[in-house]
ROMAR-702036 format. One record per residue (C-alpha): residue in one letter; y, z, x. Coordinates in steps of 0.02 Angstrom, whole numbers, plus 50000, padded with zeros to 5 digits. Layout:
ROMAR-702036
AYZX;...
***
This chain:
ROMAR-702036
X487914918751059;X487624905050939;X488804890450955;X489744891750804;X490174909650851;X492094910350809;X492974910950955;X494704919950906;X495604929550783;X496114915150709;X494384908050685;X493534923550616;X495024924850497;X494434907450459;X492764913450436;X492984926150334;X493964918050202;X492584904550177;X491274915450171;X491404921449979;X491604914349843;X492604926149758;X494174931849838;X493894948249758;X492164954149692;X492064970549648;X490574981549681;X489874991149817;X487904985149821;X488244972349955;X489374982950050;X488574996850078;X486704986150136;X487924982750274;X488414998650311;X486655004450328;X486174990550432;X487874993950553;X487355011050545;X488715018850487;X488895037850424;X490365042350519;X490445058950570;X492155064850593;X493325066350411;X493825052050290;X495145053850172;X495245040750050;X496985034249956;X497135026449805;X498295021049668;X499315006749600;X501155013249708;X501315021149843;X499525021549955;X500295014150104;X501685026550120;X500615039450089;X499195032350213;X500675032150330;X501185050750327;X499535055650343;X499505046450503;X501155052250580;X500685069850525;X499055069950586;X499635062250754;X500985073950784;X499735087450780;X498735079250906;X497455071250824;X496765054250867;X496955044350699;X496005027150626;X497165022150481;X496665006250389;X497824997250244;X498064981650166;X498554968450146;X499654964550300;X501554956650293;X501294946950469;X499934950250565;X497884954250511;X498084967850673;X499194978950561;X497704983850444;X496774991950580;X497905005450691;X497215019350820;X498295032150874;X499675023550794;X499285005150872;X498914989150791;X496984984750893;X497174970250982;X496364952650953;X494944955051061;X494424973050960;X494594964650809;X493374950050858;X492084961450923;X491974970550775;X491634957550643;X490404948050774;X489474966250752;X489604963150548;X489304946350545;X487694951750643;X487314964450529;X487714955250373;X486034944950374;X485974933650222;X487374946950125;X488784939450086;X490414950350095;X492214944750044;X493604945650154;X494054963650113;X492394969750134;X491894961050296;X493814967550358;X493414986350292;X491664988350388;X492424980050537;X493814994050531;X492655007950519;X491405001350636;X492905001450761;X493395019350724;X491605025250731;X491385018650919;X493175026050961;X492625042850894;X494375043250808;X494645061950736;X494915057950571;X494915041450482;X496295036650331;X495575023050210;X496945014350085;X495895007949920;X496074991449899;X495774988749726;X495305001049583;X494325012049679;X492765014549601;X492004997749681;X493184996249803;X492504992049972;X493055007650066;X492125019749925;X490625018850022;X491175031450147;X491235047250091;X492835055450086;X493145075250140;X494835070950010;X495325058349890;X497285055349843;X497555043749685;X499545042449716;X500115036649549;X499165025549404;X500035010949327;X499574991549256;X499334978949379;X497554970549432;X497274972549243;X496004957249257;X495004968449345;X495494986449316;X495854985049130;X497524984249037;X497835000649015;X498165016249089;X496555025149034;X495635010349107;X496365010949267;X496405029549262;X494545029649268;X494255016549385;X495555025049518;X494545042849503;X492975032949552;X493365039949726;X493545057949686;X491875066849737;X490825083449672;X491535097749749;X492925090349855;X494815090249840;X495485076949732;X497445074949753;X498445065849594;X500365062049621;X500605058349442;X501415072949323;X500555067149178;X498615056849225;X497815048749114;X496495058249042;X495075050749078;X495595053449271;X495715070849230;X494125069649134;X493155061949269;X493585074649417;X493095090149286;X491455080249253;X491075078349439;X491805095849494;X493075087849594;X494315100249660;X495845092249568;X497765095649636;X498935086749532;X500825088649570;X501785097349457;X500425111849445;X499345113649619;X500825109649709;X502895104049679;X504305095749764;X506155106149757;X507565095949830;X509045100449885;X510645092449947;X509985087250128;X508215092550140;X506935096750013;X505395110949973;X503605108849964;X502625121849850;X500825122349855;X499415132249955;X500945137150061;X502835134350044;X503665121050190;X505475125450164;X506895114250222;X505885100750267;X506865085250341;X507065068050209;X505885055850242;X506465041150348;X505825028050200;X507025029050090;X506975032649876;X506765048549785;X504635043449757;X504375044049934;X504425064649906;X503115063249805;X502265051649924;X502425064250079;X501965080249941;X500325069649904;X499935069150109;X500295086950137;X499335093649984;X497835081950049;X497935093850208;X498265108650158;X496285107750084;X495635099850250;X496745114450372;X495065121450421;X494235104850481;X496015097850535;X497455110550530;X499075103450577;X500585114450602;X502425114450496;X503105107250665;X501955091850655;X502475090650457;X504355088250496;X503835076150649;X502805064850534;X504325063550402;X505195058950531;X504385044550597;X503415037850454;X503795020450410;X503245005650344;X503854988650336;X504494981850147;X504594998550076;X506364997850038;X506964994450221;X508694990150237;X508864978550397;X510484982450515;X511904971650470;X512894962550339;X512744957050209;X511564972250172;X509644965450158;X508314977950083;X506584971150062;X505224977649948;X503434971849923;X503694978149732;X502584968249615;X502254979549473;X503524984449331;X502845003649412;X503644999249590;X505174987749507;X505665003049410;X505585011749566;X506454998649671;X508064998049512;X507975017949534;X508295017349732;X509665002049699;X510515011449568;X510735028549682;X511475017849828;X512895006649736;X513444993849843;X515464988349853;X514674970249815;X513644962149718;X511774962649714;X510934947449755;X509004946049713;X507934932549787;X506274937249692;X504534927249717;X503174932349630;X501184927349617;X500804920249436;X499474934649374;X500764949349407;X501724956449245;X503394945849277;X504134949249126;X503864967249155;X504604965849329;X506214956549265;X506384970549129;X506254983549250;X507654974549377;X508684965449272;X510074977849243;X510484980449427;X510554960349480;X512204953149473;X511434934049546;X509504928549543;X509074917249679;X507034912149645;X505934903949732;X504134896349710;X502804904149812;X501844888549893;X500404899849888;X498764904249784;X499184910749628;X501034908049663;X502324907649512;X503564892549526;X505384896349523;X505374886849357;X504084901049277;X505394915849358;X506924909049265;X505914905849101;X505534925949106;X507314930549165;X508094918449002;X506724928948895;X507494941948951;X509204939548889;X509834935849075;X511444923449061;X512144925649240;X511914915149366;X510104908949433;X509734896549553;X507944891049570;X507234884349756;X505534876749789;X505204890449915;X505814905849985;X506534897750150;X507514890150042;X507884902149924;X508494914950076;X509674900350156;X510624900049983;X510524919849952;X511284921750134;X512584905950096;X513194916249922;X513224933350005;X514974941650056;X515014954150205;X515224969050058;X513684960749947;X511934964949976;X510404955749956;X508764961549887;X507114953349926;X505614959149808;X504044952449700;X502604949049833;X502184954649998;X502174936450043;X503914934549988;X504584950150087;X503274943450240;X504274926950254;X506014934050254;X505364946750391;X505034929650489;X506414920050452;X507504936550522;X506444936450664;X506084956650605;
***
């Protein structure tokens, strides 16, 4: 191997970050000359997942429901809170370093003079890794958009668009009919499209008829019924008295709905049983979607970033009233909609603790409290110049009855998660 071959994780990650010159380029010619040249037409089933909320909890059931009926499962997501491993899982395992390294040497090898951002280079190396495991059945989270996302060069047996809201609107367009279109870019002719929004936009709806996609959408092909302690599924078949999720929030039904409608049209290729559908609630989770951590004060952390997910997140604080009060320490990246997020949050956060993100694209604390003061937020805010900082004096104001709620980036939930040692 040539001398400048990157010798660990660390080093590709290194790599791969240099190697573009966009951090996001969207398009799928470059892409997909690589996945000719890797060779790659996987054989076994791909189900793609897309949408502005909710793909990784709905990538997530899949992949507990799929496992529990004994299937060997490739299951790839982004971004990752701690660790690059966490994108890429096999039978419910983050691959190790060493898996990881040989498959983007194989891209990089491939790649010739192509240049691939960091997402792409990370999605081929993913699927070249499932492909030589001979997983079962491989679950692809969209990126971005989905029409020229990276992972819409595999061709999916089913496509899930979980819900359709602004954010990326740089890219996707600022409104819903935009984005609506760009997230049905990974429906297909003639297979199952799933759509966990009531009302799509139409040109989503437009786009599967166009196609022939087989379009589900909840609220028609299939339902939700909930009851005190458990809750219904409707569709091809009725799942009675299925257990609560173990993620928490009244839009993670809709989440797991979205995963069982998705195979209930692939139960011929891969059926899985009822049984496996309770044992997949019950052990689907994912880090910084609403997770409470043990203890007091009471810490929940949320990766919300949209005014979709902080609308969401206010929904989920609002049913579980705390004896205290609600602390936020918000951090947000200086493209997302922050006004829209403080609008969304505002009326359930008693103190605002912000903090600059000392990242790309970060927001300063100072840009935070100018939106919350729009806003018509008097209370009290303290601004910190990071979010070490800002969780030391959240923790410092907190009573044993208060809780505190971390939200606005994935980075910002990733550092608390260190700082508790999670």
């Amino acid at each position: 191997m040539p001398d400048n071959t990157p010798a660990s994780l660390a080093d590709w990650l290194i790599h791969l970050e240099a190697l573009h010159p966009k951090t996001i380029e969207l398009g799928l010619e470059r892409v997909d000359l690589v996945r000719i040249a890797l060779q790659l037409l996987p054989p076994m089933p791909v189900i793609l997942v897309g949408g502005t909320n909710g793909k990784g909890s709905v990538c997530t059931y899949l992949e507990a429901m799929l496992a529990a009926a004994g299937y060997k499962v490739g299951l790839y997501t982004s971004p990752h809170l701690l660790r690059y491993n966490e994108r890429i899982r096999m039978d419910r395992c983050e691959v190790d370093d060493a898996a990881l390294c040989r498959a983007f040497a194989a891209v990089e090898a491939a790649r010739g003079p192509v240049s691939l951002s960091y997402f792409e280079f990370g999605t081929l190396a993913a699927v070249w890794l499932f492909d030589r495991a001979e997983v079962d059945v491989m679950v692809l989270e969209v990126g971005l958009g989905g029409r020229l996302d990276a992972v819409n060069v595999f061709d999916p047996a089913c496509a899930i668009v979980t819900s359709v809201d602004i954010d990326h609107a740089e890219y996707l367009g600022d409104t819903r009919e935009k984005i609506g279109f760009e997230k049905a870019g990974i429906f297909r002719p003639d297979r199952p499209a799933v759509c966990g929004e009531v009302c799509p936009p139409q040109s989503l709806t437009r786009h599967a008829a166009a196609i022939g996609a087989d379009l589900r959408i909840i609220g028609q092909a299939f339902s939700i019924e909930t009851g005190a302690r458990d809750w219904h599924y409707i569709g091809q078949r009725e799942y009675r008295n299925l257990p609560n999720p173990v993620m928490l929030g009244r839009y993670q039904l809709n989440n797991a709905a979205c995963a069982i409608a998705a195979l209930e049209t692939l139960e011929d290729s891969l059926p899985v049983s009822e049984v496996a559908i309770h044992q997949g609630l019950q052990s689907a989770q994912v880090a910084g979607r609403f997770q409470i951590l043990p203890g007091q004060p009471e810490v929940i952390l949320d990766v919300a970033h949209n005014p979709h997910a902080a609308a969401a997140l206010a929904a989920n604080l609002k049913a579980r009233p705390s004896s205290g009060k609600t602390l936020a320490l918000m951090g947000m990246l200086a493209d997302k909609d922050i006004d829209g997020v403080v609008q969304a949050m505002h009326a359930e956060i008693d103190e605002w603790l912000l903090a600059s993100l000392n990242v790309a694209r970060g927001a300063t604390a100072q840009v935070l409290y100018d939106a919350l003061r729009q806003a018509g937020v008097r209370g009290s805010i303290i601004c910190s110049d990071n979010v070490e900082n800002g969780w030391s004096r959240a923790c410092e104001r907190a009573s044993e009855n208060d809780r505190i709620c971390v939200f606005g980036s994935f980075y910002t939930v990733a550092q608390v998660l260190q700082l508790t040692g999670r």
